[in-house]
PARO-814817 format. One record per residue (C-alpha): residue in three letters; z, y, x. Coordinates in nm, 3 decimals. Layout:
N
SITE   type         Z         Y         X
SITE    ALA         Z         Y         X
...
***
This chain:
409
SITE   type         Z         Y         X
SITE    UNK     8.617    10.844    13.056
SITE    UNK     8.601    11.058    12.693
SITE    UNK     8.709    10.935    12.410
SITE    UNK     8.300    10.940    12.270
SITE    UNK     8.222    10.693    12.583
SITE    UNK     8.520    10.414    12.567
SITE    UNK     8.345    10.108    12.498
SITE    UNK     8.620     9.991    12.271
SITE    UNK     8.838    10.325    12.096
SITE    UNK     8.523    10.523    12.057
SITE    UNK     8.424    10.557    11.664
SITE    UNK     8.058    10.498    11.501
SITE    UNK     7.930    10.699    11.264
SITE    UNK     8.043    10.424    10.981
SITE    UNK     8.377    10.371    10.931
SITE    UNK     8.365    10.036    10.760
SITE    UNK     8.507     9.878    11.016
SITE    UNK     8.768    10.136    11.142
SITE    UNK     9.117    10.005    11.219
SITE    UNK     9.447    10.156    11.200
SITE    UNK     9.632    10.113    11.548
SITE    UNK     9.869    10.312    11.711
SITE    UNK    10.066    10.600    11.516
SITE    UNK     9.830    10.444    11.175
SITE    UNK     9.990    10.066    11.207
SITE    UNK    10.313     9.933    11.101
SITE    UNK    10.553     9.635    11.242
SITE    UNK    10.378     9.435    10.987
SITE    UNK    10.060     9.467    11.167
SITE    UNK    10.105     9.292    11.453
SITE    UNK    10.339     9.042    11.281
SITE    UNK    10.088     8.945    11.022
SITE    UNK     9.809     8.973    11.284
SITE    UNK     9.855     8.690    11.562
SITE    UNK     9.963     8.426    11.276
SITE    UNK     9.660     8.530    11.075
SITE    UNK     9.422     8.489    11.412
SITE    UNK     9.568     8.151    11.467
SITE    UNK     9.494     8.029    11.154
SITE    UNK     9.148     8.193    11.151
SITE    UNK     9.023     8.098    11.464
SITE    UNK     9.172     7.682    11.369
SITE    UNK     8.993     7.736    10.996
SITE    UNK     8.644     7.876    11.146
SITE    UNK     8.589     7.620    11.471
SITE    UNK     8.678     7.351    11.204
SITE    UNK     8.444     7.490    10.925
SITE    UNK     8.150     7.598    11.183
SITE    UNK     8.192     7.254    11.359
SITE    UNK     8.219     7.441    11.702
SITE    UNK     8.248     7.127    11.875
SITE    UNK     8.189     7.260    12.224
SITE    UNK     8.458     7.560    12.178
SITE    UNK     8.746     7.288    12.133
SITE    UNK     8.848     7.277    12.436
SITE    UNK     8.842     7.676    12.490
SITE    UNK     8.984     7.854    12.184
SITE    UNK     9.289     7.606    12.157
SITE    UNK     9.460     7.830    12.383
SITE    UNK     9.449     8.134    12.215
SITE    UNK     9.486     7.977    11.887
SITE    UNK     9.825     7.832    12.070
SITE    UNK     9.917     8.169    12.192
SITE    UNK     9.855     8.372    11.886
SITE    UNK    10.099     8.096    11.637
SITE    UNK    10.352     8.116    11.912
SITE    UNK    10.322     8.503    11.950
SITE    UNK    10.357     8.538    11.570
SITE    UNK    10.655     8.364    11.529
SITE    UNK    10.811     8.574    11.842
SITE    UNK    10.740     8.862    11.617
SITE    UNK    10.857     8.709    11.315
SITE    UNK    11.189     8.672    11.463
SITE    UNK    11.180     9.025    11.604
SITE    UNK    11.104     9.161    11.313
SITE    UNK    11.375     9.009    11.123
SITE    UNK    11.684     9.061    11.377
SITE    UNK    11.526     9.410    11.381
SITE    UNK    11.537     9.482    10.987
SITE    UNK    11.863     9.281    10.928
SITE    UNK    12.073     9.446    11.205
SITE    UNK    11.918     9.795    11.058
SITE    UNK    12.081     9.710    10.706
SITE    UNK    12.376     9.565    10.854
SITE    UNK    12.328     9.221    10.792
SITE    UNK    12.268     9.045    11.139
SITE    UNK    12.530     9.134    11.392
SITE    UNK    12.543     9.136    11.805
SITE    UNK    12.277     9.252    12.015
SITE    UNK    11.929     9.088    11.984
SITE    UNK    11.781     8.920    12.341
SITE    UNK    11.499     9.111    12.460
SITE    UNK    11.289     8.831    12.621
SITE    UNK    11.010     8.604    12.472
SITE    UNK    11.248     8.279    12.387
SITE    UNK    11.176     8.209    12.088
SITE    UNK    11.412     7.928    12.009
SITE    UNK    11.713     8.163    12.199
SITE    UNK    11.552     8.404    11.890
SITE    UNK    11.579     8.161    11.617
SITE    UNK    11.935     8.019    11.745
SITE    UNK    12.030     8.396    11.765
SITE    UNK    11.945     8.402    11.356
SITE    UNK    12.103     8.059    11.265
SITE    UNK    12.423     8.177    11.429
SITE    UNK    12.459     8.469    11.190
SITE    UNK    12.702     8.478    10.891
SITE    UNK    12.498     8.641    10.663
SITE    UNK    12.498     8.508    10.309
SITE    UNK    12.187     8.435    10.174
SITE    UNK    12.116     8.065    10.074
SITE    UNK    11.689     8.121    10.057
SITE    UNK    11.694     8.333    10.399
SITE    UNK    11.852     8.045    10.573
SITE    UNK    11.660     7.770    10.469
SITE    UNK    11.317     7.920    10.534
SITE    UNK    11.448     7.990    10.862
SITE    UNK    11.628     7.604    10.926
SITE    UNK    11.221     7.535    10.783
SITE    UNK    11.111     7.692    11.093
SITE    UNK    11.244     7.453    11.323
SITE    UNK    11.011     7.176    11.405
SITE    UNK    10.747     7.462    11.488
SITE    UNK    10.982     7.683    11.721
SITE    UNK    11.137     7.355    11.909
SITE    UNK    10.749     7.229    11.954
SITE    UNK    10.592     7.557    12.095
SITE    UNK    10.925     7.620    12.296
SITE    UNK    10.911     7.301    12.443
SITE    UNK    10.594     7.372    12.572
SITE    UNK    10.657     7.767    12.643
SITE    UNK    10.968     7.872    12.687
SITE    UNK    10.873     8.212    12.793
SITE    UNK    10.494     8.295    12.617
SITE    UNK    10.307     8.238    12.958
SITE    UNK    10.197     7.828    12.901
SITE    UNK     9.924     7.942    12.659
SITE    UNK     9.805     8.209    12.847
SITE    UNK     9.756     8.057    13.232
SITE    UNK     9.634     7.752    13.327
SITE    UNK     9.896     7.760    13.639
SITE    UNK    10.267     7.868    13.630
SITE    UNK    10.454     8.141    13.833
SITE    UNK    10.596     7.779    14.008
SITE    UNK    10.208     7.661    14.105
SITE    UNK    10.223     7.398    13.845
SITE    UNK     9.992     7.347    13.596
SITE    UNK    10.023     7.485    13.216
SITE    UNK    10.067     7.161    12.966
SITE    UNK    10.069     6.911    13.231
SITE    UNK    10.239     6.674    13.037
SITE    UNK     9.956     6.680    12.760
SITE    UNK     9.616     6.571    12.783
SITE    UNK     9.506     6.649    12.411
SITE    UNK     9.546     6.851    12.094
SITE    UNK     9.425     6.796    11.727
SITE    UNK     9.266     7.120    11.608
SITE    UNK     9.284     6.967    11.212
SITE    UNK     9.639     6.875    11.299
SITE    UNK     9.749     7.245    11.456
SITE    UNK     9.510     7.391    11.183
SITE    UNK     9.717     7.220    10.854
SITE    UNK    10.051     7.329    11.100
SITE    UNK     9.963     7.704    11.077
SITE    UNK     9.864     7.688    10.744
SITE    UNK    10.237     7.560    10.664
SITE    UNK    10.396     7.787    10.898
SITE    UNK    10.215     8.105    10.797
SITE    UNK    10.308     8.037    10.413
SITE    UNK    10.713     7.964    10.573
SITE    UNK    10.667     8.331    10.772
SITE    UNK    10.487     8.530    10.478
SITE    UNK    10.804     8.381    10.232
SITE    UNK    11.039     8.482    10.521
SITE    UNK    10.910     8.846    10.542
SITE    UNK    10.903     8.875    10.158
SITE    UNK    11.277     8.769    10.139
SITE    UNK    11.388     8.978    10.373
SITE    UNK    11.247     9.259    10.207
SITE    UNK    11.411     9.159     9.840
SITE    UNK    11.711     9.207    10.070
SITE    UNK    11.687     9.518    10.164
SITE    UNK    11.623     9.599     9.831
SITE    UNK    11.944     9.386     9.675
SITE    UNK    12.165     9.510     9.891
SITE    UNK    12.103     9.912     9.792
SITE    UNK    12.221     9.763     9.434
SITE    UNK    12.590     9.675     9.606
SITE    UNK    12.573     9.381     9.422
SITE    UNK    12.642     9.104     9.743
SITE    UNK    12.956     9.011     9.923
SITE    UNK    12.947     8.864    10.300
SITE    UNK    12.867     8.489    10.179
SITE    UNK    12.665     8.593     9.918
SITE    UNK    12.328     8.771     9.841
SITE    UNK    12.256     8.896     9.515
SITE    UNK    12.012     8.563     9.435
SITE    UNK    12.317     8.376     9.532
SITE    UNK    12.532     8.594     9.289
SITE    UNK    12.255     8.519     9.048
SITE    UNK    12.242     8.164     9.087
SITE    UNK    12.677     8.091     9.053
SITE    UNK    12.619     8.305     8.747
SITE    UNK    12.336     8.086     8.592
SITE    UNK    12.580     7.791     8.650
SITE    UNK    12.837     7.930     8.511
SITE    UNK    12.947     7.902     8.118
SITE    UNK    12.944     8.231     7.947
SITE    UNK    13.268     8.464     7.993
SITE    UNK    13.435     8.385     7.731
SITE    UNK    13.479     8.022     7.807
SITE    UNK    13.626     8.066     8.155
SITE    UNK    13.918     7.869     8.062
SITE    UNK    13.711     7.517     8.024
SITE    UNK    13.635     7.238     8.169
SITE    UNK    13.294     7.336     8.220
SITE    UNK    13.382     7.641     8.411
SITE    UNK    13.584     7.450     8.641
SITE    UNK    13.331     7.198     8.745
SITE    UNK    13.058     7.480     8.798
SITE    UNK    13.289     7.680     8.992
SITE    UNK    13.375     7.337     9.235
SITE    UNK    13.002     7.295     9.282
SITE    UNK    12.940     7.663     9.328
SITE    UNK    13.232     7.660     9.602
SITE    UNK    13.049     7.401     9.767
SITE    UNK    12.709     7.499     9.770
SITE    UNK    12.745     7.769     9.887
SITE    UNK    13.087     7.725    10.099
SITE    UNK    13.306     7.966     9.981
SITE    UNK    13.684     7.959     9.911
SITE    UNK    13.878     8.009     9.584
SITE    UNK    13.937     8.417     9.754
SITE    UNK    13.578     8.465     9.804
SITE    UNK    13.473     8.289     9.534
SITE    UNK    13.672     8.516     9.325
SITE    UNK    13.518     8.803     9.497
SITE    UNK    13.203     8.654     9.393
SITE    UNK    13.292     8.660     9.027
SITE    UNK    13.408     9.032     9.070
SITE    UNK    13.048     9.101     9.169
SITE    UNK    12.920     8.963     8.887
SITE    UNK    13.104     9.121     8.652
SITE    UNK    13.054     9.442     8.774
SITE    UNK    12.669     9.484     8.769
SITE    UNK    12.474     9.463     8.499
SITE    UNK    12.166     9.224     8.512
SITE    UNK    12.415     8.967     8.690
SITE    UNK    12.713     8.959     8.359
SITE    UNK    12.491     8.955     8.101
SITE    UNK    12.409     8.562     8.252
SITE    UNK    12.725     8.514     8.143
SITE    UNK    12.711     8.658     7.839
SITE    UNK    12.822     8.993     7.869
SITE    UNK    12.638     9.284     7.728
SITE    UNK    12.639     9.664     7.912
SITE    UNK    12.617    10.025     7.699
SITE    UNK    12.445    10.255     7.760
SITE    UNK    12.549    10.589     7.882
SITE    UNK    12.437    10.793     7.610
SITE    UNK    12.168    10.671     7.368
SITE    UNK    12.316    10.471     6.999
SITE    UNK    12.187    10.221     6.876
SITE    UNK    12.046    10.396     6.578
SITE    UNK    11.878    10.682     6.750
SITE    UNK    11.704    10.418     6.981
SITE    UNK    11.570    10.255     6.636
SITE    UNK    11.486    10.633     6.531
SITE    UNK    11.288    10.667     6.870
SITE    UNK    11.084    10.389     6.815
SITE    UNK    11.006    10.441     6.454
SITE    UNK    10.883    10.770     6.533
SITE    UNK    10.664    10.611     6.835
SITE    UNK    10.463    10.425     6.599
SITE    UNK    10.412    10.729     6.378
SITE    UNK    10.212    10.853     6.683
SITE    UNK    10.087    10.540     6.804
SITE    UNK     9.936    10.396     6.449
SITE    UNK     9.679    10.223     6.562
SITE    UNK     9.775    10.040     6.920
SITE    UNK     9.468     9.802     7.014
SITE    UNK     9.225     9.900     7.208
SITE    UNK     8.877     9.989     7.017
SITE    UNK     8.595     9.751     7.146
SITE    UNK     8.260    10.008     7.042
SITE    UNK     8.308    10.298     7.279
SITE    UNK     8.522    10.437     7.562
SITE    UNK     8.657    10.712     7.349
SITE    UNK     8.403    10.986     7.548
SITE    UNK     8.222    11.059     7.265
SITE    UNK     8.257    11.420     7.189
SITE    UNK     8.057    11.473     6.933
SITE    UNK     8.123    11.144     6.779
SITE    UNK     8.488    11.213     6.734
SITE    UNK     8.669    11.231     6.409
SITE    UNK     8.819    11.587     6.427
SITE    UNK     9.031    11.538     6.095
SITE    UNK     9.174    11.236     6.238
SITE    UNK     9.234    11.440     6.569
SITE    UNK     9.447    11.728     6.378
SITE    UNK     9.625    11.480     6.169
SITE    UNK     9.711    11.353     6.488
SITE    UNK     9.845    11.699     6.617
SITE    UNK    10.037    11.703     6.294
SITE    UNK    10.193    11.392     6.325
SITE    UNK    10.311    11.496     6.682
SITE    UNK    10.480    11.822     6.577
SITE    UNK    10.646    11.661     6.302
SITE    UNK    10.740    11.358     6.526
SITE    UNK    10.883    11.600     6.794
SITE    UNK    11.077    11.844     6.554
SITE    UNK    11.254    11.536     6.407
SITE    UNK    11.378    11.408     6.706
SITE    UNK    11.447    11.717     6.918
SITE    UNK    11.668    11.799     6.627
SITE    UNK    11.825    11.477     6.604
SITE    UNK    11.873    11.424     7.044
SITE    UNK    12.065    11.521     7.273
SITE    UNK    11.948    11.634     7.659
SITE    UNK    12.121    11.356     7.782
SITE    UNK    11.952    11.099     7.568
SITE    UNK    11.630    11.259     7.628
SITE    UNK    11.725    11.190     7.996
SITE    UNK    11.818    10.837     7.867
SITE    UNK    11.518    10.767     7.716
SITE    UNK    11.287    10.841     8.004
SITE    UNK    11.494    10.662     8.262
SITE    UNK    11.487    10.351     8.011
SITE    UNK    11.139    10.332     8.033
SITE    UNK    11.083    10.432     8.367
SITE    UNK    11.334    10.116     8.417
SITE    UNK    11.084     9.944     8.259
SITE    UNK    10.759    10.025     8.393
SITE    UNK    10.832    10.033     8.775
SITE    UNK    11.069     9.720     8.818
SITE    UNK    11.382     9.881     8.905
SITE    UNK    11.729     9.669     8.902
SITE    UNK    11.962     9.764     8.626
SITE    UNK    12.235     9.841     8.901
SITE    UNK    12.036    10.153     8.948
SITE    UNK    12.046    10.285     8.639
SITE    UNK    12.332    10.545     8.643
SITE    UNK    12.145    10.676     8.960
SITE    UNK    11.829    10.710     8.776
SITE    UNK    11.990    10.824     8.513
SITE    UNK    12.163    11.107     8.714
SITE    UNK    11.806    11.194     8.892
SITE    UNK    11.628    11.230     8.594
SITE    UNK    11.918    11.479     8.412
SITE    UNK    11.838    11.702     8.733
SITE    UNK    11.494    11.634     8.676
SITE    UNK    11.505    11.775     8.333
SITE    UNK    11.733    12.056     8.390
SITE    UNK    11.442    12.221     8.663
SITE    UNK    11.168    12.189     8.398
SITE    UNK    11.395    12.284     8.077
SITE    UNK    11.166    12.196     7.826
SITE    UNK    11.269    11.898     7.612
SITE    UNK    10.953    11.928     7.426
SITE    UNK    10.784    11.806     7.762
SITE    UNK    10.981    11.612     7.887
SITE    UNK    10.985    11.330     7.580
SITE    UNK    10.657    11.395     7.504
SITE    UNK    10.646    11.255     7.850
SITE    UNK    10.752    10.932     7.776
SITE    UNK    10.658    10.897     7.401
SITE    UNK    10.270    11.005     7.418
SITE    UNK    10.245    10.646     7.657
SITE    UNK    10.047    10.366     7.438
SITE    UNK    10.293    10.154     7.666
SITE    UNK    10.650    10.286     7.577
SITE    UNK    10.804    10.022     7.332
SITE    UNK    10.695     9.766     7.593
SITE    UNK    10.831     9.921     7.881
SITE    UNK    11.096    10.126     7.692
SITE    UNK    11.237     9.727     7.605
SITE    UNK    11.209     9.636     7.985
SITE    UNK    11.391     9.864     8.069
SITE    UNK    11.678     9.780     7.803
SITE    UNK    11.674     9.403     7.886
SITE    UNK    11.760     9.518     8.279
SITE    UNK    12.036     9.758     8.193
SITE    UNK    12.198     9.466     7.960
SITE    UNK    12.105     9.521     7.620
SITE    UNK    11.851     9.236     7.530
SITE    UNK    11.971     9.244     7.175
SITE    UNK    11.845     9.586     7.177
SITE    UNK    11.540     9.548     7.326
SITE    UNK    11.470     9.261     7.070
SITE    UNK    11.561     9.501     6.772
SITE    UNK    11.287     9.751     6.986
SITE    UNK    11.056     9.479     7.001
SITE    UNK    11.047     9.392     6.626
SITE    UNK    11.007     9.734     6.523
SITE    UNK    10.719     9.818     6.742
SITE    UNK    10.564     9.454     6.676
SITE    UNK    10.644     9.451     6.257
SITE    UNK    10.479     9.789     6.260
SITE    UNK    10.164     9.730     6.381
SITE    UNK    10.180     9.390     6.171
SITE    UNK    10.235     9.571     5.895
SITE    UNK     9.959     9.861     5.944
SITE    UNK     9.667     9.531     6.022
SITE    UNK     9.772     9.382     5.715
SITE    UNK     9.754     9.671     5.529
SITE    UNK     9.388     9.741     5.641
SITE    UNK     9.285     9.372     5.586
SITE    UNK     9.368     9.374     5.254
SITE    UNK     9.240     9.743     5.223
***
C-alpha cells in the first residue's frame, strides 16, 4: 500500500487537521493524550446525553484514565532517574500500583512531589484493583477464561467523569513539578532531603540572619526539622544551602553584590534611560506607521539625545558592567533564577567580546521601552531589592515628573 492510499497516514490537501506523531511527538504526547481522551469522551456522552453509548464507551474511557496514569508514572521514574533523583531500576510491566509504590519508596526530597503523588492513591489502588496488568478494560474475557469486571455490575459515568477531572488536574500539577525540578536542581541549590521549594520554605520560617541566636529561630528550626524530617546534620546542611544562593538568603535577610556594576552607575544607567525614553505610555491615535505624519525634529532630537546618552555612559562603563547590565535585564525579562547569574554573566562577557562593539551591545538593552522594569527584575533575583526599589523610583518619579510637567504646561 503507498503512503497516498493508507486510509489513515495518508495527508489531504488541508492540513488543519494534521497531527504530529512519530519522530514530530514528544513523551508528553501520549502522556497528556489518554488522560485528556478519558475525560473527553466522560464530558461529551454526559453533555450530548448519549444515553445508549453508556454501556459501550465506559471501557475505553476506563482504559484511557488507567493508561494515562501508567504513563504518568513512566514518565516520571523516566525524568527523575535521568537527573539523578529516583534511584534503582524502574519495572517494565503495566502495574501501575508496583509503579507508584516504586516512586513512594524513593528518598528524594521534595515535600510538593510527594504529596501529589500520596494524592494519587485512591485512583491507582481503584483501577489496579480492577486491572492489575492493563488488559480488564480492554477484553471482555481474561487470558484465565474469566470474565473482565465480574465482580461489578455498574459504573457512574458523572461519578468517573468528576474522578478524571480531579485526577487529570493531580497529573498536569505532577508533570509541572517535576519539571520546576529539573530546573531547581541545575541551580545546585537542594540537598538529598530537600528541594529548592523546601529550601525556600525553612527559609520563609526562619527569622532573619541576624537573629539566629533567638528563641524564635529555635522554634522554627524544631518545626522545620520535623516537617520535613531532617536531623540537626542535615538540617545544618540545609542552612548552608541557603546561605549560599542568592534568591534563597535574601529571605533571611541577606543581601548579594553584584559582580561588577555600583550602585551609582546603576542610578546613572537609569537616569540616562529616561533621557531616551521621555515619554513611556503608549500613544492611543495611531500605530506610529505614519510616515509622513511623523515629527522629523522630534525624530533628530531623538538621535541627539541617543549619541549624547551613549557617549556619557560608554565613557563612564566598563565592558564588564556593560556585560552586567545586559545580563541584569535579561535576568529580568526571561525568568531566570538568580543562582544563574554568574553563568549568565560569564556567557554574555563572551558574548560581547565576539561582537566588540559596546556601542551595540548597550544600545541593546537600553533602546527597550521595557528595561527599568525588567532591568529591576532582574536585580530583585540576584539579591538586591533595595536596588531595584531605588531603580524603580527613578524610572517611576521620572515619568511622574515629565506628566506633571505637561499638565500644568
Amino acid at each position: 500500500m503507498s503512503t497516498n492510499d493508507d486510509p489513515f497516514f495518508s495527508l489531504g490537501q488541508s492540513s488543519t487537521w494534521n497531527a504530529c506523531i512519530g519522530k514530530q511527538a514528544f513523551d508528553e504526547n501520549y502522556v497528556d493524550g489518554y488522560t485528556d481522551a478519558a475525560l473527553l469522551l466522560a464530558e461529551t456522552l454526559i453533555r450530548e446525553k448519549m444515553f445508549g453509548s453508556r454501556d459501550t464507551i465506559v471501557f475505553p474511557i476506563l482504559y484511557n484514565a488507567r493508561h494515562g496514569i501508567e504513563l504518568t508514572l513512566k514518565y516520571l521514574i523516566k525524568r527523575l532517574g535521568e537527573i539523578g533523583v529516583a534511584q534503582g531500576a524502574p519495572r517494565v510491566d503495566h502495574d501501575i500500583l508496583a509503579h507508584w509504590q516504586f516512586l513512594m519508596g524513593q528518598p528524594f526530597g521534595d515535600e510538593t512531589l510527594r504529596q501529589l503523588l500520596a494524592s494519587l492513591e485512591p485512583f491507582i489502588r481503584s483501577l489496579s484493583n480492577i486491572d492489575d496488568d492493563g488488559q480488564s478494560f480492554r477484553y471482555s474475557e481474561l487470558r484465565g477464561g474469566q470474565m473482565s469486571l465480574g465482580q461489578h455490575s455498574l459504573a457512574s459515568i458523572e461519578l468517573i467523569r468528576d474522578s478524571l477531572r480531579e485526577l487529570r488536574t493531580i497529573l498536569e500539577k505532577l508533570k509541572h513539578r517535576l519539571w520546576d525540578i529539573e530546573e531547581e536542581r541545575k541551580t545546585g541549590t537542594f540537598t538529598a532531603e530537600c528541594s529548592r521549594l523546601d529550601l525556600k520554605a525553612i527559609a520563609e520560617a526562619l527569622p532573619d540572619r541576624e537573629n539566629w541566636k533567638s528563641d524564635a529561630f529555635t522554634e522554627a528550626r524544631a518545626a522545620m526539622m520535623a516537617r520535613f524530617n531532617l536531623s540537626s546534620r542535615k538540617f545544618s546542611m540545609a542552612l548552608g544551602k541557603i546561605q549560599e544562593g542568592r534568591e534563597l538568603k535574601l529571605l533571611i535577610g541577606v543581601q548579594s553584590e553584584l559582580a561588577h556594576l555600583t550602585d551609582e552607575h546603576v542610578e546613572l544607567v537609569v537616569e540616562q534611560w529616561c533621557r531616551l525614553h521621555p515619554d513611556r505610555e503608549p500613544k492611543n491615535d495611531d500605530l506610529g506607521l505614519d510616515y509622513f505624519g511623523r515629527n522629523f525634529e522630534e525624530l533628530f532630537n531623538k538621535d541627539d539625545a541617543t549619541e549624547e546618552v551613549m557617549s556619557l555612559l560608554l565613557n563612564r562603563l566598563s565592558h564588564d558592567e556593560i556585560a552586567d547590565i545586559d545580563t541584569l535585564f535579561g535576568m529580568g525579562r526571561d525568568v531566570r533564577y538568580g543562582e544563574h547569574y554568574e553563568a549568565m554573566l560569564a556567557d554574555n562577557k563572551r558574548a560581547h567580546a565576539v561582537t566588540n562593539d559596546l556601542w551595540v551591545n548597550l544600545n541593546h538593552v537600553l533602546s527597550k521601552r521595557s528595561f527599568a522594569h525588567e532591568f529591576a527584575k532582574g536585580l530583585e533575583r540576584v539579591g538586591r531589592p533595595d536596588l531595584a526599589q531605588t531603580v524603580r523610583t527613578i524610572a517611576d518619579g521620572d515619568h511622574r515628573a515629565r506628566t506633571c510637567g505637561d499638565a500644568r504646561g
